[in-house]
Structure formats: C-alpha cells, structure tokens
N, C-alpha and C positions, 0 to 999 in steps of 0.2 A: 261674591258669586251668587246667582237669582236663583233659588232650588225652588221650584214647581212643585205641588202634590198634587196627584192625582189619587182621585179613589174610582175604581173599576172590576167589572166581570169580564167584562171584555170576552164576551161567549155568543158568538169568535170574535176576534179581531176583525172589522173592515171598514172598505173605506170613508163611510161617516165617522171614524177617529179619525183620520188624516185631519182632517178638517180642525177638532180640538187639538192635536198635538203641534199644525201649523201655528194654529194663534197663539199656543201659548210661547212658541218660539215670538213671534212676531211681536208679543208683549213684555217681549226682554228674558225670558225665561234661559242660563245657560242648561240646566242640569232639569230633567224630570223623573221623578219619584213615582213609585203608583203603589198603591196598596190594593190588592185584586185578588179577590175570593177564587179560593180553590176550587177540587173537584163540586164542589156541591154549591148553589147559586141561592138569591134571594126567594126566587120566585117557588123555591120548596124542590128542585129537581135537579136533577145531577148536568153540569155542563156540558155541552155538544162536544167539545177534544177536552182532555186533561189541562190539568192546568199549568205543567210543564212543558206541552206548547205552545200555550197561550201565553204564555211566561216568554217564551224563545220570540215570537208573535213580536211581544213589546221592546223590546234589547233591539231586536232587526229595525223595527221603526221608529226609532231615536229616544228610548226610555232608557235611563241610565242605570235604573235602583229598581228592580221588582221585588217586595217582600209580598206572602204570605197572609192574607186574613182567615186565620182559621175556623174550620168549618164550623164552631160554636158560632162564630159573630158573623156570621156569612148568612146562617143560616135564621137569622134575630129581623125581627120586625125593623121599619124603617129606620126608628130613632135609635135602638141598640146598635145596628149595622152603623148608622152615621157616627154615633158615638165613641165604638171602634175603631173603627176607619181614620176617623179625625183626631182621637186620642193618640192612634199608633204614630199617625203620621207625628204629631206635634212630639211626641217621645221620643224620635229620631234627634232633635237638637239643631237638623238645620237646615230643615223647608222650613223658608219664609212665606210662600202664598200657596194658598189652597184655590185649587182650581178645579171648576166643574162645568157640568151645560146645566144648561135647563131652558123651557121650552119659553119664557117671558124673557130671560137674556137680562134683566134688570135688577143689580142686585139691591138697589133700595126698594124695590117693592118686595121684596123677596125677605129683607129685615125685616119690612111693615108686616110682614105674613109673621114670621117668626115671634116678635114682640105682642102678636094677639094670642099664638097658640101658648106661651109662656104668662100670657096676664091671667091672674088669678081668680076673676069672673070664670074665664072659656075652662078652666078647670074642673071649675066648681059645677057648669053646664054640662061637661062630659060626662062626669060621674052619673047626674040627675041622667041624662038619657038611657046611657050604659044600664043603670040599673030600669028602665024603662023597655031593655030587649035591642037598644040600637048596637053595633057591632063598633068598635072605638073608631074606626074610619068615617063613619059617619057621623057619628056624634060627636067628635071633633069637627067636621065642614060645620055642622049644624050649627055647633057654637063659635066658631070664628065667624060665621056670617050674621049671626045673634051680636057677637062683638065689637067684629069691623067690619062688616057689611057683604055684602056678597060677590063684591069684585074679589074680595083675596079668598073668599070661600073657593069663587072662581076656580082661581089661578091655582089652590092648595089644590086642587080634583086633577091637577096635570101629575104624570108621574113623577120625571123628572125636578118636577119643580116641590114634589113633596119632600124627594130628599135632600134636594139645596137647600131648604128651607131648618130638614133637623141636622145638615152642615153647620149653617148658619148656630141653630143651637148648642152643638155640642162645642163648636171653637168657644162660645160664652161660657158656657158648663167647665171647658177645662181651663180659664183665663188663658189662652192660648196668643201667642204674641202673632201667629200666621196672619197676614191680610188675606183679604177675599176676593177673589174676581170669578164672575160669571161670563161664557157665551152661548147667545143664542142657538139651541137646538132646531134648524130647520125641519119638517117634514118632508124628507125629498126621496123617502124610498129607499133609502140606506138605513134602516134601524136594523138594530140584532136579531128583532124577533123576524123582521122577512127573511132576514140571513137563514136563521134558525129552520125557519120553516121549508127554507129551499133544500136545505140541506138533510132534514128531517122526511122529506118527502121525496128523496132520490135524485131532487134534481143538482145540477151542475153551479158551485156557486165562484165559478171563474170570471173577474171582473169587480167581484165586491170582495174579496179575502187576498190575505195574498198568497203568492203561486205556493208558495210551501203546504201553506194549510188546503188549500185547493187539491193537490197531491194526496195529502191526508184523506181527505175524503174520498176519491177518487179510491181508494186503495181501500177505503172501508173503515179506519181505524179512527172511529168517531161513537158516540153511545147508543148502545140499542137501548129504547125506550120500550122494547119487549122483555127485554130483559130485566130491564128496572124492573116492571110491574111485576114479575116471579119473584126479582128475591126481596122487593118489598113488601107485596103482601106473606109469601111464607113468614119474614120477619113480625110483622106485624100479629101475626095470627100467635106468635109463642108468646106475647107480650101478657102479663100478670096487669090487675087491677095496681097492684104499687107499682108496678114498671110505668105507666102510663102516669100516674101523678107526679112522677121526679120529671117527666120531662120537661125542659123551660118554657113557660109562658101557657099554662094550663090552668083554665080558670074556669068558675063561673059555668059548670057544668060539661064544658068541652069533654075533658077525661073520661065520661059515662059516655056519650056518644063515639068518642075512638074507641074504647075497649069493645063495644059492643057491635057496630060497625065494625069492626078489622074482624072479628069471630065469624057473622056473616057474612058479608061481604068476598065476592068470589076474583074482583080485578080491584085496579088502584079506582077506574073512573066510578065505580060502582062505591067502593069505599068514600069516594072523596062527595058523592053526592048523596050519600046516606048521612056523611057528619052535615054537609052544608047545611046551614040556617042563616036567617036577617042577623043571627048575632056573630055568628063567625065566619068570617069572608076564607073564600078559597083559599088565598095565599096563606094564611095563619094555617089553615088546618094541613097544607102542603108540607109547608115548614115543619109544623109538629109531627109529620109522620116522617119527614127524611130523619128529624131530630132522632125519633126512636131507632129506625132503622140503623143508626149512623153510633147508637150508643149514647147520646149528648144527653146527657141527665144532670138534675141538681144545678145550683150557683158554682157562677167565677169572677174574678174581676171584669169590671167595664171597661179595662182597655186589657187588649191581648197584653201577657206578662214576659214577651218575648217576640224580639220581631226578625222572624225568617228569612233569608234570601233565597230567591227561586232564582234571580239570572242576574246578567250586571254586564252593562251595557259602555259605550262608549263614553271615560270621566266618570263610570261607578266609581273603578277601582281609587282615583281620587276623593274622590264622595264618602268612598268608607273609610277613609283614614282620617274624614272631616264630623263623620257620626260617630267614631269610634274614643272620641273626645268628648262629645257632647250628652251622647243617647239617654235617658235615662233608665230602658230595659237593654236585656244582654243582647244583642247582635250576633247573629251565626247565620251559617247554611246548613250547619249541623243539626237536625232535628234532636238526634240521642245527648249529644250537649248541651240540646237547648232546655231538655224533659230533667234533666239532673236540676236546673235552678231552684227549682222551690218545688213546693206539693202542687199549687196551681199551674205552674207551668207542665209537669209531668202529666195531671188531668188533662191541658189543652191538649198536648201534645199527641196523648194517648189517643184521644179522640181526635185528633186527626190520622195518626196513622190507622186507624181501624178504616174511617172512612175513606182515605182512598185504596183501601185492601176493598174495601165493598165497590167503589167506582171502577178497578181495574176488572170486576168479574160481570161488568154489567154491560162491559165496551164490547162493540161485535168484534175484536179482537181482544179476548180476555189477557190478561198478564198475571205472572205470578204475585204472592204477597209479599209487603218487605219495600214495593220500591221508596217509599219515602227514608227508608234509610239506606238503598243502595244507589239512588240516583247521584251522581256528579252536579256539580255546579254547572248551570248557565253560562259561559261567559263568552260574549262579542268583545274584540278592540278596535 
C-alpha cells in the first residue's frame, strides 16, 4: 500500500488543496497522511479556525491519518518546522513518499538548492554575514548565490520552495527511506493568505473553503485578531528579562529589544515594529512572541516525542494497525497518555495544552479550558 505524507497548516482548508490532494492520488498514492500545525501557525499567529476543524477539513477531503505538530515545532523557523514535520512523519514507519508543492515544481533543482545550502563554504558565508548585521534569511540567499549562482538564490527567495528545500534537508538529516515528489504550485488566486484575508476582512469565503467551514465563518467562530492583540500584549508585558532568554531561538541581541519593546509598546503592530531590524525578519520576531505568549521555553527533541491523532479518515483505521507495528514514537489521541511517556513528552504536551487554552480565549467565540483533553477523536468512515 502507497502512504503519501503530507506536511500542512492548512489555515483554512481550500480549494488550491484539491488540486495537491488530486495528484497525489493520481500519482498512485492509496493512503494520505498529513502532519499539520495546530492552533498556532509558522507565520508567528494563531490560525483562522482551530485546528480541530481543520483537522475535520482534511478526513472530509480524503486524508486518512491527521496527527498533531505541536505548537513548539509549529511555531520553529523554516528548517526546525521541516525537520519536525519530516522527522514525525518518517517516525510513523509507513509513509513511503513525502509529498509537497512548491512553486518550481522540480524536485532536481530543488536538491541542487539543498546540496548548496548544506555545502560547507555557504555555511561558513552565513556566519561571516550574520555577524556583519545580515538577518540568516539573507545571508543564506547571499551565500547560496555566492555558491551556486543566483538562479537557486532565485528560486530559495520563493516561499514554498524554501521549505521543500529544508524537506529535502531533513529527509537527509534523518537517513529517511521516504522518496520525494514535488507539484508545481500555480499562482491562480487560490492561496491561504487570500483565503485568510477574505475571511479576516468580513467578507464571504463560499466557493474557496468548503461549505462546513464556510458555515463556521458565517456564524463567526473563527479568531479575533483583536483579541490576540489584548492577551498578547498583556502577556508579553508580565514577561521578566529571564523569561525572554528561555524562549527558543533568541539570539544576538533580539531578547533586549522584546523585553523592552513589549514594556513600551501599547499594541502587537506597535511591538512588532519597534523589535523589527535588517537583522530580525518579522516572522522570527512573530514567532518569538506567540513563543512566549504560549509558554514554549528552553530545548526539546527535533522530532516531536509523540505523534497525536486529531481525526482518522477513510483506511486510517487500517493505517493505524499498519503504524502501530512499525512507529518508533508512541501513537495515541490521547494527549494526558501521551504527557505520561517521558519528561519531554509532558513539556510538549504541556505546552500545547496551554496554548490552545490561550487559542480558545482569543476566538470571537471564546471556549472553556481543557478542550485538548476533553475533545473526542475525529473519525470519518
């Protein structure tokens, strides 16, 4: 049997996924996987619906297997996120192909990307920049263009194709037996962020989502982004000078500008353009304040230590008596049995259930605390 993984936000669901979930049927795929960041997103901000039914979303449209990337690795710069992502999946024991877009659609040129960002020169040039004031985004282009020229600089500068790129990576990083196939990403007006925006801005997004989540919106039970901004900045404002250096990926002077910005600072856009500088790109400093907000402090392992199930689609339930042989972390829907496995897994765990006790109080319909251990399983047959 042909297990597909997919790695996804899927914030919302619509119809430019049709489009990837057709091919990868088309491509022999019987079974599709997805690993897909919870309430909380790459881009540093809490996703437009929950992620339980974003979860319901993928089961309805022919995903077999939805687990859980917890909001530690969700919330991780490109290549930590990839590395998750691609770790968990290969942990499962039996997705054979990793499957993504990206916007060149060719995955040899997509290795040629990879195999410059990994050669030992473009390392050594990041450093030299980085400490130079460049922000690591660019001073990785800079030096893979320095290395292999400026078509894969190019091509690195796409979004999508940045994180196919540390896919590509981390399947290497983890000797990972998964093959790789790409399809091309059209530009056709169907992306998340117009989704997001239509939906963000009041208007009606019937036609690109489907009728379920349409409903949802319609009814209002989707994230106020006014809301984020109260109990983010209240948060941020109790935050201590050591609270602010535990949180992951703080360097290089970032710490001094959150602690001091979040004290002054009267709103989120206000806070987020007092930290910006050429050395810290938006997304990082996003990241780092959902990070505090959300509790995620200190190290953990680079691949989640347990892999969740949010929903389970039609042939999960066979799929999970095919992982449950092979996996090499524990497998549950159970969050509180999944927090018992080790000391790392009770940190993830923890940290995730805080943060979506903070996601359900920022939705324009607030919910109690708790649901991540009162919710039911998913299940389509």
């Amino acid at each position: 049997m042909s297990v597909f993984g997919v790695v996804c936000e899927c914030n919302p669901y619509h119809t430019g996924h049709r489009k990837l979930i057709d091919e990868a049927f088309r491509r022999g795929a019987e079974r599709l996987v997805a690993v897909m960041s919870g309430d909380f997103v790459q881009r540093g901000e809490p996703a437009v619906l929950s992620k339980f039914d974003r979860a319901e979303d993928l089961v309805d449209q022919g995903f077999s297997l939805v687990f859980e990337l917890p909001v530690r690795y969700s919330l991780s710069s490109s290549e930590r996120f990839a590395a998750a992502s691609v770790g968990l999946l290969d942990a499962l024991g039996a997705v054979d192909t990793l499957f993504f877009g990206s916007e060149c659609g060719d995955i040899g040129l997509l290795k040629s990307i990879a195999d410059a960002v990994d050669d030992g020169r473009t390392k050594a040039r990041v450093s030299e920049l980085c400490a130079e004031g460049y922000s690591y985004p660019r001073a990785l282009s800079a030096a893979v263009a320095e290395i292999g020229g400026n078509r894969l600089s190019e091509e690195m500068s796409r979004p999508n194709n940045i994180l196919a790129v540390d896919y590509l990576r981390a399947v290497r990083s983890c000797a990972s037996g998964m093959t790789v196939e790409t399809v091309r990403r059209d530009d056709d007006g169907f992306s998340a962020h117009a989704v997001r925006d239509i939906i963000l801005t009041g208007g009606d997004p019937e036609g690109y989502v489907t009728e379920r989540t349409a409903e949802l919106i319609r009814y209002g039970d989707t994230v106020s982004l006014e809301r984020w901004d109260t109990v983010a900045m209240a948060s941020l404002r109790q935050l201590t000078e050591g609270d602010v250096k535990r949180i992951p990926d703080i360097s290089g002077g970032l710490e001094n500008r959150i602690y001091r910005s979040a004290r002054e600072a009267s709103s989120l856009s206000e806070f987020y353009s007092s930290v910006n500088t050429k050395s810290f790109t938006l997304s990082r400093i996003k990241r780092a304040a959902a990070c505090a907000v959300c509790g995620i402090a200190g190290s953990a392992p680079a691949v989640p230590p347990y892999a969740r199930i949010l929903a389970v689609g039609k042939g999960g339930k066979e799929l999970l008596g095919d992982i449950a042989g092979a996996a090499r972390v524990p497998v549950s829907e159970n969050i509180s049995k999944l927090s018992a496995v080790s000391g790392d897994a009770a940190l993830v765990a923890g940290e995730e259930m805080r943060a979506t006790d903070i996601y359900n109080i920022v939705r324009k319909i607030p919910r109690p605390a708790g649901e991540d251990l009162s919710r039911r399983l998913i299940i389509r047959n």
